[in-house]
Each structure stands twice: as C-alpha cells, then as structure tokens.
C-alpha positions as CSV (number, residue, x, y, z in Angstrom):
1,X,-211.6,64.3,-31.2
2,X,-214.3,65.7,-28.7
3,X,-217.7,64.3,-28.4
4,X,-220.5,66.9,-28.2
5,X,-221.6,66.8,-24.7
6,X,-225.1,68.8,-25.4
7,X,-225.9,69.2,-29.1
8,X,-226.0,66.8,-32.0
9,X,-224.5,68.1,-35.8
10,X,-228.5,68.5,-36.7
11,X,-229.5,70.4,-33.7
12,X,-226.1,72.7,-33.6
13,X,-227.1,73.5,-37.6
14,X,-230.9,74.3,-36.6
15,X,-229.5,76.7,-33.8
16,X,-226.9,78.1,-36.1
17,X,-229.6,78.8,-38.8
18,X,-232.6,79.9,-35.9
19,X,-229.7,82.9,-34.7
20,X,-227.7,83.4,-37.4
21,X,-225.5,86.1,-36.7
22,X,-225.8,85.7,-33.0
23,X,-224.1,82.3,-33.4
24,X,-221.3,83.5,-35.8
25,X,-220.4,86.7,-33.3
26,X,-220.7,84.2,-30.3
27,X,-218.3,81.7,-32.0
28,X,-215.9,84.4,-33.5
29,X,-215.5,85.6,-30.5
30,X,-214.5,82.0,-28.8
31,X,-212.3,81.6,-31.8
32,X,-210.8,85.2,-31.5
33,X,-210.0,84.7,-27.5
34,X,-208.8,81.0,-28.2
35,X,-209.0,79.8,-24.4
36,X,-208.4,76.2,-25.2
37,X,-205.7,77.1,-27.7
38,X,-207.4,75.4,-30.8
39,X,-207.0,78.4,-33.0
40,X,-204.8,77.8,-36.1
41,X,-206.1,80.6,-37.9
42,X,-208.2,78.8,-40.9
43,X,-210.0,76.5,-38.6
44,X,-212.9,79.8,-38.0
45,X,-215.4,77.5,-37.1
46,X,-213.5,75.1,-34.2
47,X,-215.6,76.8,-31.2
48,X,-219.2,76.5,-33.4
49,X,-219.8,73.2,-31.1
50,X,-218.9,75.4,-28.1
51,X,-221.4,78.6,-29.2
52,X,-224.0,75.9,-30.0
53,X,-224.1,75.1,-26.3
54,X,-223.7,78.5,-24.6
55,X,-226.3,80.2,-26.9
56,X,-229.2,78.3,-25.1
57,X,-227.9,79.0,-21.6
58,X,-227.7,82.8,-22.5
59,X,-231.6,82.9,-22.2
60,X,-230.6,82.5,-18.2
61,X,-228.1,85.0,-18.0
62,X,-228.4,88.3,-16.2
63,X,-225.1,89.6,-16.1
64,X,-221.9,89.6,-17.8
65,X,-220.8,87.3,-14.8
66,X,-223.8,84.9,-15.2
67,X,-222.0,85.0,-19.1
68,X,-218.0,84.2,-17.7
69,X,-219.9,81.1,-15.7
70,X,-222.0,79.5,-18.7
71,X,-218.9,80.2,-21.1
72,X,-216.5,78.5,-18.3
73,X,-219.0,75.9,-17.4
74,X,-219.2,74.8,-21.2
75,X,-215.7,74.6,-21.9
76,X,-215.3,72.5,-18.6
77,X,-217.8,70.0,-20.2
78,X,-216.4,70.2,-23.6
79,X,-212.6,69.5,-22.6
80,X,-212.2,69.3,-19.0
81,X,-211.2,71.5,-16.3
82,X,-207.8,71.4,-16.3
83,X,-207.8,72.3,-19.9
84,X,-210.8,75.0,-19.3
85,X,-208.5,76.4,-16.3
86,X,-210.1,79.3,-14.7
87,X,-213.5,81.1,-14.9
88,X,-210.9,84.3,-14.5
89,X,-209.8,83.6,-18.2
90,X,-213.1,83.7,-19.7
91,X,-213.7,87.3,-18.3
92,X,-212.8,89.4,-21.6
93,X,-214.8,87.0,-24.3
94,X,-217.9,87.0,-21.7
95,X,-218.0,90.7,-22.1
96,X,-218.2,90.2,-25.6
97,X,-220.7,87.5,-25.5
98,X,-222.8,89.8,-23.1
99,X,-222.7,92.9,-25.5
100,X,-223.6,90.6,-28.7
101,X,-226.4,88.8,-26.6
102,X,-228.1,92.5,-25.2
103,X,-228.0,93.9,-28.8
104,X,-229.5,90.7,-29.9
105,X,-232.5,90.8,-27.5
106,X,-232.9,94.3,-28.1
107,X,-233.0,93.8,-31.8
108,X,-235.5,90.8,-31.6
109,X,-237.6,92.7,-28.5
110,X,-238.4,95.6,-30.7
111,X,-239.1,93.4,-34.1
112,X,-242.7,92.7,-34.0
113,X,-243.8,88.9,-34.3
C-alpha cells in the first residue's frame, strides 16, 4: 500500500515499546478522527505508522498549533496532499495529541531517572 516515509517496522516497534501508552493514545486518536478515511472499525492499529512519525516531532512542539502542523505535515508525507486536505481538519485530533503529549511530559518530568 503506503511506504513508510520516516520509520522502518523495527524502529516504529522500538518507539512503540520506548512510549507505550503515549503511542497507543497518539494512534487512537488518529484512528478515532479518521482524516484519511482508513478507519473500518477492526483495523485499530492503521494510523501506528502515522503516530510512529509524529511522536518524534512532538519533542518540537510548543503549542497545540505547532501539533495541527506536525500531524498535517505527516499525513501530507504519508498520502499526499490532496488526500491529507487541510491543516484546518487536523485541528480537533491535535488538541488531543497536545493534551496526551503535556500529561506525558509531565508524567516523565516528575519520575526521577
């Protein structure tokens, strides 16, 4: 189908395993706000590729908007932009992604290492 523009099967496993919960919210949420339309209800991990890319970025962000552009400039990569359409559309599930991603570093800020 789609080639993975950023992230080989090994490496997308080793992030999946490194953030664990933080990649299953990330890619539920994808999968729950369907923006590419690939959602056929027992396909739950079809936007994993897609979180296995973002997650890195997120490191970056600053603001839910910084989120809507990573998410949007990821799905452009993945499919294209046509199919991506746009960044407006990715508003909602960046919120999301933003919320999961703050409790996430405040989690992991506060757990000593």
């Amino acid at each position: 189908m789609f080639t993975d523009p950023g992230k080989s099967i090994a490496d997308r496993k080793a992030l999946k395993e490194q953030y664990g919960a933080l990649f299953n919210r990330i890619s539920s949420a994808l999968f729950e706000a369907d923006p590419i339309g690939i959602n056929f209800e027992s396909n739950t991990d079809e936007y994993d590729p897609e979180a296995g890319t973002i997650i890195p970025r997120l490191k970056g962000a600053a603001s839910v908007h910084d989120v809507e552009v990573i998410i949007h400039e990821e799905f452009c990569r993945w499919f294209s932009s046509e199919d991506a359409g746009p960044i407006e559309k990715y508003s909602a599930v960046a919120s999301e992604v933003w919320e999961v991603w703050c409790e996430f570093k405040k989690l992991h800020a506060s757990t000593p290492r």
